[in-house]
C-alpha positions as CSV (number, residue, x, y, z in Angstrom):
1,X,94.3,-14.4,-29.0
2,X,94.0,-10.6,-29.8
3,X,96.8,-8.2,-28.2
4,X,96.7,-5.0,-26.9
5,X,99.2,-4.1,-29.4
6,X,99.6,-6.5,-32.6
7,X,102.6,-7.8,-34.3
8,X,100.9,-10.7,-36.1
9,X,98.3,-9.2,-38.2
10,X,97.7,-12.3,-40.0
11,X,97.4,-14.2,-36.7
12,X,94.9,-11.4,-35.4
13,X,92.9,-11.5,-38.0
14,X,91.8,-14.9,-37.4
15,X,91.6,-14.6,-33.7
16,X,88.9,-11.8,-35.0
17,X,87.1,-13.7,-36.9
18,X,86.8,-16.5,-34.7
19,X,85.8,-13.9,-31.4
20,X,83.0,-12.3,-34.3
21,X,81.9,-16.2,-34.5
22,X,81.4,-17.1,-31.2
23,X,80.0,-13.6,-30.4
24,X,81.6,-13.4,-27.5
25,X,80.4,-9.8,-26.8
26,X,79.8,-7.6,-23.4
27,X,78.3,-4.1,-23.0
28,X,79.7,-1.9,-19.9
29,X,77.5,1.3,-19.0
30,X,79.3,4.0,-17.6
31,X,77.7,6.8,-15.3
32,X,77.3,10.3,-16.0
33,X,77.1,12.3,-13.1
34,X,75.7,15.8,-12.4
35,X,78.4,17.5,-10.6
36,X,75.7,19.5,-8.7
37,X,74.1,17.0,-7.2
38,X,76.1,14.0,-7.7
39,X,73.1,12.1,-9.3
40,X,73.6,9.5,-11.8
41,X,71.8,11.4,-15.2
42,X,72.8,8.4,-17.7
43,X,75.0,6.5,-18.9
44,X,77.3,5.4,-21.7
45,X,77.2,1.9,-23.7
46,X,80.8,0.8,-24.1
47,X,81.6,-2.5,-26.5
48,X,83.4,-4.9,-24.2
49,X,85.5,-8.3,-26.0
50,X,86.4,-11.4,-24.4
51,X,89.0,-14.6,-24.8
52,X,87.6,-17.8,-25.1
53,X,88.9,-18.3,-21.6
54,X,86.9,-15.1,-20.3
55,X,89.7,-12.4,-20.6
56,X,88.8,-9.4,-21.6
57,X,90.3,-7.9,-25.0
58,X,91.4,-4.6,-25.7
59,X,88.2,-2.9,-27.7
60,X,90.7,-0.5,-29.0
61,X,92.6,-2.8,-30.7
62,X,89.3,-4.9,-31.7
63,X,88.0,-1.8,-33.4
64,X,91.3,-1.2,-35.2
65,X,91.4,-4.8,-37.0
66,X,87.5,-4.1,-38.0
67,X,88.0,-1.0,-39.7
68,X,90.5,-3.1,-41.8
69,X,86.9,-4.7,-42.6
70,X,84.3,-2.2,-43.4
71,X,81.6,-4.7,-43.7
72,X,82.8,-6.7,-40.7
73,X,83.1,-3.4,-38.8
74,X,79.1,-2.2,-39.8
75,X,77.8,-5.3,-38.9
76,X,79.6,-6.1,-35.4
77,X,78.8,-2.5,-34.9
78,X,75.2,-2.9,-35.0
79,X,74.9,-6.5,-33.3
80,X,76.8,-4.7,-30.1
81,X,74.2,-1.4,-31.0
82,X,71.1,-4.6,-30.3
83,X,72.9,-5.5,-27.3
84,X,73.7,-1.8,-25.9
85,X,69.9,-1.0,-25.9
86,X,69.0,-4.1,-24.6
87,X,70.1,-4.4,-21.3
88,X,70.2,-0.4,-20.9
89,X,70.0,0.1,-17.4
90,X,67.1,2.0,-16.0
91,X,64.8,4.1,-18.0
92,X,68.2,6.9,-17.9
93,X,69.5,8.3,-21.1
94,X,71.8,6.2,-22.9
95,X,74.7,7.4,-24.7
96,X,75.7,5.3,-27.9
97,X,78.7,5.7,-29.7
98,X,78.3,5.5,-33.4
99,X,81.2,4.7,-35.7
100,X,80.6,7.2,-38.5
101,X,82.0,4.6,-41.5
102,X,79.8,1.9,-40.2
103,X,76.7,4.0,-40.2
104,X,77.8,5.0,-44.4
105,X,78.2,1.3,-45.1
106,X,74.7,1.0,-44.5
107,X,73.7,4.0,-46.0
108,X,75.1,2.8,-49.2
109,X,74.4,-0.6,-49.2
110,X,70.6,0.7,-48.9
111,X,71.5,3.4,-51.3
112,X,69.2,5.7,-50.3
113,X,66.6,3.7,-48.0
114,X,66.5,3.5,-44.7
115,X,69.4,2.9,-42.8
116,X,69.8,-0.2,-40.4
117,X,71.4,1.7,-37.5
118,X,67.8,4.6,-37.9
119,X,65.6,1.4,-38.1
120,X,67.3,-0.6,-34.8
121,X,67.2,2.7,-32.8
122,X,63.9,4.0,-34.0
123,X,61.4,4.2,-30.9
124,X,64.2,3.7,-28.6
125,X,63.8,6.9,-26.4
126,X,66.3,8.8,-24.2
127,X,69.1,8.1,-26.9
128,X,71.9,10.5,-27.4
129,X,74.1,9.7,-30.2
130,X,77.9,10.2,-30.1
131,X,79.7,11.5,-32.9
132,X,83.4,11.2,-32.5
133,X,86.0,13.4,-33.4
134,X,87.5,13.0,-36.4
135,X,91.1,13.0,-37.9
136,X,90.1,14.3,-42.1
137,X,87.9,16.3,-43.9
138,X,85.6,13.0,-45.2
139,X,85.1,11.7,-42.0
140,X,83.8,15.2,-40.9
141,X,81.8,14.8,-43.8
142,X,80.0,11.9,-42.8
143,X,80.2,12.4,-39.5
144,X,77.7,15.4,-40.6
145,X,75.4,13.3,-42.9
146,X,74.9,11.3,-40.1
147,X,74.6,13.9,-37.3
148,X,71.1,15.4,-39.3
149,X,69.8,12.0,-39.8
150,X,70.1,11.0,-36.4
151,X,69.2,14.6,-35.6
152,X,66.0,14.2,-37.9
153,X,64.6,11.3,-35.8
154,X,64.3,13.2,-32.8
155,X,67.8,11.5,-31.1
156,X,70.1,14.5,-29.0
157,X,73.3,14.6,-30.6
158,X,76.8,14.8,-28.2
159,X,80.2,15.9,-29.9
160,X,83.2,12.8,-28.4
161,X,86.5,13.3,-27.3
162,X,87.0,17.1,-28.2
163,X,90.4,18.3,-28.1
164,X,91.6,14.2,-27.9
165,X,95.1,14.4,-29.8
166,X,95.8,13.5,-33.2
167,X,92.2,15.0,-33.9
168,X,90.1,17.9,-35.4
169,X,86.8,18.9,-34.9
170,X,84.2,20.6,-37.5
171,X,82.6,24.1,-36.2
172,X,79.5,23.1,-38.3
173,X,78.8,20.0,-35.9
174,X,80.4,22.0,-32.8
175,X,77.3,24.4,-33.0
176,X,75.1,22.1,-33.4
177,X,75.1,19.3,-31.0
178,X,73.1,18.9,-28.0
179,X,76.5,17.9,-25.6
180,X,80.2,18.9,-25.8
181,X,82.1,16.0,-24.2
182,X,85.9,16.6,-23.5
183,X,88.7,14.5,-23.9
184,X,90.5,13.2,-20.4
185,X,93.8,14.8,-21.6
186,X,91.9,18.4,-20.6
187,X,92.1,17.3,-16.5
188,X,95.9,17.1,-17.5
189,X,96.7,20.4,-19.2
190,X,96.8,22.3,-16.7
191,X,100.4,24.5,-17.3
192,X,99.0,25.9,-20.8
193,X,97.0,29.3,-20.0
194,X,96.5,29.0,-23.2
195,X,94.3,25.5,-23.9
196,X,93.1,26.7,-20.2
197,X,91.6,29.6,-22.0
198,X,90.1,28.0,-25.0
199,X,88.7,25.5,-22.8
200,X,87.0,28.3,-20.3
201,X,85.7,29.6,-23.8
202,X,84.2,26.4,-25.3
203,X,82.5,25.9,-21.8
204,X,81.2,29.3,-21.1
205,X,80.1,28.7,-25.5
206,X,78.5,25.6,-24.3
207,X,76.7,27.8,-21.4
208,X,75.0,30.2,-23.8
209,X,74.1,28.4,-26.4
210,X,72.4,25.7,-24.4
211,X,74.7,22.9,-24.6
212,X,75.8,20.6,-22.1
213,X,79.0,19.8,-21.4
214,X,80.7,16.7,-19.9
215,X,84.1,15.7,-19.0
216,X,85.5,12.1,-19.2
217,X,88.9,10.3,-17.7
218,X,88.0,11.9,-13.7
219,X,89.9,9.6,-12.0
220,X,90.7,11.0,-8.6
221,X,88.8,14.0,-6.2
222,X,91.2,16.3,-7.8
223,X,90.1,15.6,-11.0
224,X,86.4,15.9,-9.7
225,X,87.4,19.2,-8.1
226,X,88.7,20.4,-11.7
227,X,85.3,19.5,-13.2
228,X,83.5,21.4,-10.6
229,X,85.7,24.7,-10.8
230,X,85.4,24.6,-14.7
231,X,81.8,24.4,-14.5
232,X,81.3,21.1,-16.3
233,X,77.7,19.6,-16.2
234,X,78.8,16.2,-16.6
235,X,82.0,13.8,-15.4
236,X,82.5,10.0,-16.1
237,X,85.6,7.7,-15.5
238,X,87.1,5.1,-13.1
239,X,86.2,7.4,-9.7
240,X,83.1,6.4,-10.2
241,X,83.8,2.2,-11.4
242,X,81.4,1.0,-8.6
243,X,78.3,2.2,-10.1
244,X,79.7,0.4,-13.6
245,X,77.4,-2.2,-14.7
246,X,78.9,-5.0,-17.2
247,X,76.7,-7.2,-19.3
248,X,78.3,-10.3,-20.7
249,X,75.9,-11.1,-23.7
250,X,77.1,-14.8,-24.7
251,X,77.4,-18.1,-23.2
C-alpha cells in the first residue's frame, strides 16, 4: 500500500499503478462559508484515494508519485476532474483545483487544439478554477497560460494557498484573479506585526479591487473569530467537517 511518507519508491510505484487500475477514487466537497451570514456559498472538490481494503490514502503523497509521471498525473487528473463535476453538490459554485503541469500536458499533446481539461469543463457553470501557488518561475508561467484560457471561457479564477511556505506567488496572476485564498499557516502567525501587516494589506487590496478573499485551515471558534476580525469573505476547514460530503466513485 501507499504511505503517508515513502521509503520504498519502487514498491509505491506499483501500489500506484495498481490503485490508478482499480480506480479506486472519491471526491470530498468542502464548504465555503460567508462569515456574515454563515451560509454555505460553495464548495471545493478535493481528490480523495483509497486501499483495497477501504483506507483512505494520503492524496499528498498520491499526487507526489504522479508528478513523477506526467502523463499518469494529466490523465488521473482529469478522470477525478469527470468525477468532481459529477456529483457536485447542489447547483453552488464549485471550486476545482487544477494542476498547472497536467493542464500543459494536454496542451501540448494537442499542440495547439483544444485542451481536454477546456472541453470536460466547457458548459459546466458556477466553476471557479484554482491556480496554486507556485515554487519557480516556469510553473508561474504556465500557471499564467492557463489562468487566461480558463479565464477566456468565462470560468472565475481563485489564486491557492497564498503565503503557504516554501512558495512564491506572481503579482501578474495576484491582480487578476477573481478570489485570494490564504494559506492556514496565516490563523497561526499571529506574533509577526509584520506578515500581520502584509496580510491587512493584501485583504484591504482584495477589498478595492473587487476580489474575494477566503481563508482555509479554521479549525476552532478562535480561528473563526480571526477570519471575522480580518475581514475575510470566505473560511473553510475541519470546524465545519459536518457539512463535508464524500463521494466514493468505485465499487
Amino acid at each position: 500500500m501507499l504511505t503517508s511518507e515513502p521509503t520504498n519508491l519502487q514498491k509505491d510505484n506499483l501500489a500506484l499503478l495498481e490503485l490508478i487500475t482499480q480506480q479506486r477514487f472519491g471526491v470530498e466537497y468542502q464548504p465555503l462559508i460567508d462569515t456574515l451570514t454563515g451560509s454555505v456559498m460553495g464548495y471545493e472538490a478535493l481528490a480523495r484515494f483509497y486501499c483495497s481494503d477501504d483506507r483512505p490514502l494520503s492524496p499528498l503523497t498520491v499526487f507526489k508519485l504522479l508528478h513523477d509521471s506526467p502523463l499518469m498525473l494529466a490523465q488521473v487528473e482529469l478522470h477525478l476532474k469527470r468525477l468532481q463535476v459529477r456529483y457536485r453538490p447542489d447547483d453552488l459554485p464549485l471550486f476545482l483545483n487544477l494542476d498547472p503541469h497536467a493542464f500543459a500536458i494536454f496542451s501540448e499533446v494537442t499542440q495547439g487544439g483544444s485542451n481536454e481539461f477546456i472541453s470536460l469543463l466547457r458548459g459546466h457553470s458556477g466553476l471557479v478554477i484554482e491556480i496554486i501557488e507556485n515554487t519557480d518561475v516556469n510553473d508561474a508561467t504556465i500557471s499564467q497560460q492557463m489562468s487566461e484560457l480558463m479565464r477566456e471561457q468565462g470560468f472565475s479564477i481563485a489564486l491557492d494557498d497564498l503565503g503557504a511556505p516554501g512558495s512564491m506567488v506572481s503579482l501578474t496572476i495576484l491582480s487578476e484573479v477573481d478570489f485570494i485564498k490564504f494559506d492556514r499557516s496565516w490563523l497561526k502567525e499571529t506574533q509577526n506585526d509584520s506578515m500581520q501587516l502584509l496580510l491587512r494589506s493584501v485583504i484591504n487590496f482584495a477589498r478595492l479591487s473587487g476580489k474575494k478573499t477566503v481563508i482555509e485551515g479554521v479549525e476552532t471558534a478562535e480561528d473563526l473569530a480571526k477570519a471575522v476580525n480580518l475581514g475575510i469573505d470566505y473560511v473553510q476547514g475541519f470546524f465545519y467537517q459536518e457539512l463535508f460530503i464524500t463521494q466514493r466513485c468505485y465499487g
